[in-house]
N, C-alpha and C positions, 0 to 999 in steps of 0.2 A: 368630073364635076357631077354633083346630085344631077338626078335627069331632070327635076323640075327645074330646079335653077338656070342647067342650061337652057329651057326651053323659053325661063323667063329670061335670061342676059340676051339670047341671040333673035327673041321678040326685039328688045330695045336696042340691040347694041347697034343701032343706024342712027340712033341720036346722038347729039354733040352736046358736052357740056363745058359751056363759054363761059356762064355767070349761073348765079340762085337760080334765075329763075325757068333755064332749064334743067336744072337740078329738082326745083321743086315739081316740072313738069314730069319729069322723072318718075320722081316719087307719088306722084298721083297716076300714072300709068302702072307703074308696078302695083298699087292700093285697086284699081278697077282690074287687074287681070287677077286679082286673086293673090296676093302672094303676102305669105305670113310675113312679119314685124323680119323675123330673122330671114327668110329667105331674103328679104329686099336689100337688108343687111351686105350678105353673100357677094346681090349682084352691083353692089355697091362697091365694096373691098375687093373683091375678086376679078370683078369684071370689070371694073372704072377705075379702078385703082385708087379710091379714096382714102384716106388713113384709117385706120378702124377705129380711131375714136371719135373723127371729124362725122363719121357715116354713120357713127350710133348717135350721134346729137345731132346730125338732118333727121334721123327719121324721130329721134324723142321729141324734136322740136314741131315736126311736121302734125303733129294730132292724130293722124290719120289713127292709127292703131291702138287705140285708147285702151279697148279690153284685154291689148297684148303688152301695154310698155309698162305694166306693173310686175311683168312675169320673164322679162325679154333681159336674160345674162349670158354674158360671156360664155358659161360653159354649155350652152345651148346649142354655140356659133362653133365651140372649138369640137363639137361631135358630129358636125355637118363636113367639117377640115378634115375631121380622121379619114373619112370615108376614100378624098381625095389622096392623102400623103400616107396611111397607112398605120400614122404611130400618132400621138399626142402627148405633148411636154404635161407634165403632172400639173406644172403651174399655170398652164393655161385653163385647167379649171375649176 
């Protein structure tokens, strides 16, 4: 895993997500620690296991990243992936 990313999953990963709205608390921890649209992404999908489309529409929904969710695609996510798995499906981006 990117080091940032770890360092922001294993910040959160003592929190539980039961419902929204520790999801949304979630996602306003990862927004005050600094973590770009797609990192949060990351520790969303990777580290919470969210489906990846369900976790790109908490955070588009969330506002939080207004100057990032006009610029924030897929193949953004899938060059953060490579780092970890080594290869990248053409069609992921």
């Amino acid at each position: 895993m990117h080091p940032k990313i770890e360092i922001l999953f294993n910040t959160t990963k003592t929190k539980s997500l039961n419902n929204t709205e520790d999801i949304k608390l979630l996602i306003n921890h990862l927004y005050n620690l600094g973590a770009s649209m797609t990192e949060a992404w990351i520790v969303l999908y990777k580290g919470y296991k969210i489906d990846e489309f369900e976790a790109e529409e908490i955070l588009l929904d969330s506002n939080l990243w207004k100057n990032e969710s006009h610029t924030f695609r897929m193949h953004q996510v899938a060059l953060y992936l490579k780092d970890d798995f080594g290869e990248t499906d053409s069609a992921d981006l």
